[in-house]
C-alpha positions in Angstrom: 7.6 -36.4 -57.3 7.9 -33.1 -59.0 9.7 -30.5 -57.2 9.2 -26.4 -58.5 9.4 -23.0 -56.8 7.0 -20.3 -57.9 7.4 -17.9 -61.3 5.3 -14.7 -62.2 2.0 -16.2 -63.3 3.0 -19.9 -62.6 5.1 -22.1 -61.3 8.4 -23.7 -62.7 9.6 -27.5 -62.8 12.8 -27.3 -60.4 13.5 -31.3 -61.0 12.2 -34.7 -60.8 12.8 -37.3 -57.5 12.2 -40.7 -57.9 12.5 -42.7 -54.2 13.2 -46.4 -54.2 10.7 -47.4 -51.6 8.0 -46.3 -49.8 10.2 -45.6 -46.5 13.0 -43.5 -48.4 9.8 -41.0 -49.5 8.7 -40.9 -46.2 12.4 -40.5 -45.1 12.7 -37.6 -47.9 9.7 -35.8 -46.8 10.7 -35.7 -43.0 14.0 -34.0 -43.9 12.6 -31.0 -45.7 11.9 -28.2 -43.2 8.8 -26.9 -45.5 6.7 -27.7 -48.0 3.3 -28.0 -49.4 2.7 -30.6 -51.8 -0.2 -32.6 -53.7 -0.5 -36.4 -53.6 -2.0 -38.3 -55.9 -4.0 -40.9 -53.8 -7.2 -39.9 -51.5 -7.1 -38.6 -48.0 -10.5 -40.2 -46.4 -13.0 -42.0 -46.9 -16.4 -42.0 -47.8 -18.5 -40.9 -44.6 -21.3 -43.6 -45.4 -18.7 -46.3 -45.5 -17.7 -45.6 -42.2 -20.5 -45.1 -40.0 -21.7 -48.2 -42.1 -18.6 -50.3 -40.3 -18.5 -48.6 -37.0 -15.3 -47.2 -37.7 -13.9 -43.9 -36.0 -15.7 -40.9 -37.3 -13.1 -38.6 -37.0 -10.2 -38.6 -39.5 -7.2 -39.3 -37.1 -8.5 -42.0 -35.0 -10.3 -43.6 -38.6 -6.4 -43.1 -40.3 -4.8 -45.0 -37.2 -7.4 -47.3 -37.4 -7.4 -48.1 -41.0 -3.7 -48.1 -41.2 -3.5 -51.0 -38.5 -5.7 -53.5 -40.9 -4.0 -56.1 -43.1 -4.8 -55.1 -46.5 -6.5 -58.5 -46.8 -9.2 -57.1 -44.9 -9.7 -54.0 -46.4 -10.6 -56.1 -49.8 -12.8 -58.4 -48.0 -14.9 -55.9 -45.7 -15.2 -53.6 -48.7 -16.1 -56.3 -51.1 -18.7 -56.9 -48.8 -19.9 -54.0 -48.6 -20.9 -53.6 -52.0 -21.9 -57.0 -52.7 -24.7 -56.1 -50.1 -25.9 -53.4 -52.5 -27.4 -52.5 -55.6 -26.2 -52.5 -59.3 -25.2 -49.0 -59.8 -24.7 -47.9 -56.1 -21.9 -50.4 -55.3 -19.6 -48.0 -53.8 -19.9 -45.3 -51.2 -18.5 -41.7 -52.7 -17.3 -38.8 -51.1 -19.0 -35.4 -51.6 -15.5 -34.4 -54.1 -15.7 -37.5 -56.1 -18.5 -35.7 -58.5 -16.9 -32.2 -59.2 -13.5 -34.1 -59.0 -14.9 -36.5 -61.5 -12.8 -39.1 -59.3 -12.9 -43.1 -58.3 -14.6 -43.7 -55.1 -11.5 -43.7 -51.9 -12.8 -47.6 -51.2 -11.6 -48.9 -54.5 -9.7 -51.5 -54.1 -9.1 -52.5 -58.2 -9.0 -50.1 -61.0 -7.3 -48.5 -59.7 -6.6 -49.6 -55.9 -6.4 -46.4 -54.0 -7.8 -47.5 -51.2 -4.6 -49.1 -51.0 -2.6 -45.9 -52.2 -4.5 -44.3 -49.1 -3.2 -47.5 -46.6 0.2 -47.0 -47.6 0.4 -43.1 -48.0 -1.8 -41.6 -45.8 0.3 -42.6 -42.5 3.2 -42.2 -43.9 2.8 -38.3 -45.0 1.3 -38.1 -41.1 5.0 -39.9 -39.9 6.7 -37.2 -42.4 5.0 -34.4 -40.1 2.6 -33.5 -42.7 -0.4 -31.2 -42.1 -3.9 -32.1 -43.5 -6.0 -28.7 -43.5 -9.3 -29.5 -43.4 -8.6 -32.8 -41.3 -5.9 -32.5 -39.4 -3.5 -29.4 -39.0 -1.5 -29.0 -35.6 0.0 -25.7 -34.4 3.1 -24.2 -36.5 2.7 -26.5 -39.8 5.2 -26.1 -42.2 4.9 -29.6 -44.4 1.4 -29.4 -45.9 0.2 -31.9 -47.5 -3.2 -31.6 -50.4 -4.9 -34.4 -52.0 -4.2 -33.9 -55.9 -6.0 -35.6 -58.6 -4.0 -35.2 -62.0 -6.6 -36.2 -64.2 -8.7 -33.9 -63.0 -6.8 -30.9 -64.8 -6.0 -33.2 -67.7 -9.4 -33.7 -68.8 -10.0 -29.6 -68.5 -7.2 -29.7 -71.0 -7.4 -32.2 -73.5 -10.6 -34.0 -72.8 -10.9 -37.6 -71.7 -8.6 -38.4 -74.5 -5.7 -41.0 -73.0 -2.6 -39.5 -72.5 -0.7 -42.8 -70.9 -0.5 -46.6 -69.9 1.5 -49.1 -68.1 1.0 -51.2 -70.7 3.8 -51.5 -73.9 1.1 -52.4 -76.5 -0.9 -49.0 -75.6 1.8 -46.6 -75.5 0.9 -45.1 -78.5 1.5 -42.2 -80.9 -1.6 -40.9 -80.2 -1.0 -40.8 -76.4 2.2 -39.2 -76.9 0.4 -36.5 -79.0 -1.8 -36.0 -76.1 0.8 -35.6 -73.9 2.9 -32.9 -76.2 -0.8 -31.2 -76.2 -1.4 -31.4 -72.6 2.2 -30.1 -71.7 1.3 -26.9 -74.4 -1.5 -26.5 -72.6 0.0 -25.7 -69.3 3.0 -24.1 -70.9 0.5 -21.7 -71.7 -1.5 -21.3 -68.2 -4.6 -22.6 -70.0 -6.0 -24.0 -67.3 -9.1 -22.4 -65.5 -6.6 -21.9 -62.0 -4.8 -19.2 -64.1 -1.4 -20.9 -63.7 1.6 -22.0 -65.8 4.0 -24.6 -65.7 7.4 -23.5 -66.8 9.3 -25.6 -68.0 13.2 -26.2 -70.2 13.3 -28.1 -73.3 15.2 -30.8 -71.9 12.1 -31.1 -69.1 9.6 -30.9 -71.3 10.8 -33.4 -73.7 11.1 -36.1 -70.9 7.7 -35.4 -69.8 6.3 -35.8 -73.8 8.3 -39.3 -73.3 7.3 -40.7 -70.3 4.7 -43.3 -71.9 3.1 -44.3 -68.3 2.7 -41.0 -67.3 4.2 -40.7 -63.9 6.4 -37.6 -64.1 3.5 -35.9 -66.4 1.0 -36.7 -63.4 4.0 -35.0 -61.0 3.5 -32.3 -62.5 -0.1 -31.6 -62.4 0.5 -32.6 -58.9 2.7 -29.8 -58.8 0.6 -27.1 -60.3 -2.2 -28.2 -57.8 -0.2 -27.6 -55.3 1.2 -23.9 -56.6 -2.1 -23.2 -57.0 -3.4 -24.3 -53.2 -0.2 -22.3 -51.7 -1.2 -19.2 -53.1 -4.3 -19.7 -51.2 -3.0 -19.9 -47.8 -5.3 -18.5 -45.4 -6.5 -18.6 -42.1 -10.2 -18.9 -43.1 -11.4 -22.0 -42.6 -9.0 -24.8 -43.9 -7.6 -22.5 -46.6 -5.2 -23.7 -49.5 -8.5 -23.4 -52.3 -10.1 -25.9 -50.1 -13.6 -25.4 -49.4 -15.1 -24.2 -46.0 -17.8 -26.6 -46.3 -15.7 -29.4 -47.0 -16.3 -32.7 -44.6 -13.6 -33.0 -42.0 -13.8 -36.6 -42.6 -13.8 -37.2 -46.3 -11.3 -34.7 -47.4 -11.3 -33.1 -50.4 -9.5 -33.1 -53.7 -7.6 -29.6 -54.2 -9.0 -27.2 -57.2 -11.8 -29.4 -57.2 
């Protein structure tokens, strides 16, 4: 997780925290009187999906619900699900996944996140997190936005690779991409008119980190800046759209 406090015309890298387990982030979160932050995994699901299982179609009884299933059961009753349909309409989307440019919320593979949903969704809720646009009680102070990293990295530097888990791909050309993509934001030369300020010693780790986990912390991050700033008490506010399905979600600057 990236932590930063905002600069004129941007926002700076305060540190890096890396948590142990699942629990000690959740623990983390709960302890810090305010924040607003971006996550990296989706916040609903796709609205088809769900009236197509009979699930809850409200967010909040749909999160308890989905939270309570064994994740064996998620992969089964959405493999089903798409084995039932055609080649080339598989999955359900929601209405973000197009400008996002993002994988459908019931993946399960490739990556999983409707597994990264199973685990983090409920968690952020136990933290005391708000969820404008889907579920914000009275006198929220820990706000939590659904980020999508690659979504600023491909306005930055195309859909050029910039990481992997695996040893064999961490390459010099990924690591080029990633000195690129960091100049980039040094530079606020991203569309949301923000930069990411950061030391030599910071950027340097960032240009390192071959599977790209602090790098996506700090997209994360300048989503986030970029949803404070747009705090208002028009419809869900933080950037999000007023439009935006109080089911689905929506990914932030998307």
């Amino acid at each position: 997780m990236a932590l930063g406090h905002a600069v004129p015309g941007g926002v700076a890298l305060r540190r890096l925290e890396r948590f142990p387990s699942l629990e000690v982030w959740r623990e983390w979160l709960a302890e810090q009187p305010a924040w607003v932050g971006a996550f990296d995994f989706p916040f609903g699901l796709p609205r088809e999906l769900v009236a197509h299982l009979g699930w809850p179609m409200e967010w909040l009884p749909l999160i308890a619900h989905y939270a309570g299933l064994d994740r064996a059961v998620i992969r089964e009753t959405f493999a089903a699900f798409c084995a039932a349909r055609p080649i080339g309409g598989k999955f359900a989307h929601r209405a973000t996944d197009a400008p996002a440019g993002s994988s459908p919320s019931m993946k399960w593979v490739n990556p999983p996140v409707a597994l990264m949903l199973h685990a983090g969704v409920p968690r952020l809720l136990k933290a005391g997190a708000a969820f404008p646009g889907l579920h914000l009680p009275g006198a929220a102070t820990r706000i939590a936005l659904e980020g999508y990293p690659g979504l600023l990295a491909r306005e930055l530097i195309g859909r050029r690779s910039y990481k992997s888990d695996e040893a064999a791909l961490q390459t010099t050309p990924r690591r080029e991409a990633r000195a690129e993509l960091l100049a980039a934001l040094d530079g606020g030369a991203t569309r949301l008119g923000l930069r990411l300020a950061l030391d030599d010693a910071q950027r340097e780790l960032l240009v390192a980190d071959a599977r790209g986990d602090c790098l996506d912390a700090a997209l994360c991050l300048v989503q986030a800046a970029w949803g404070a700033a747009r705090c208002t008490s028009a419809g869900p506010g933080y950037g999000l759209p007023e439009a935006m399905d109080p089911l689905e979600g929506w990914i932030v600057t998307a």
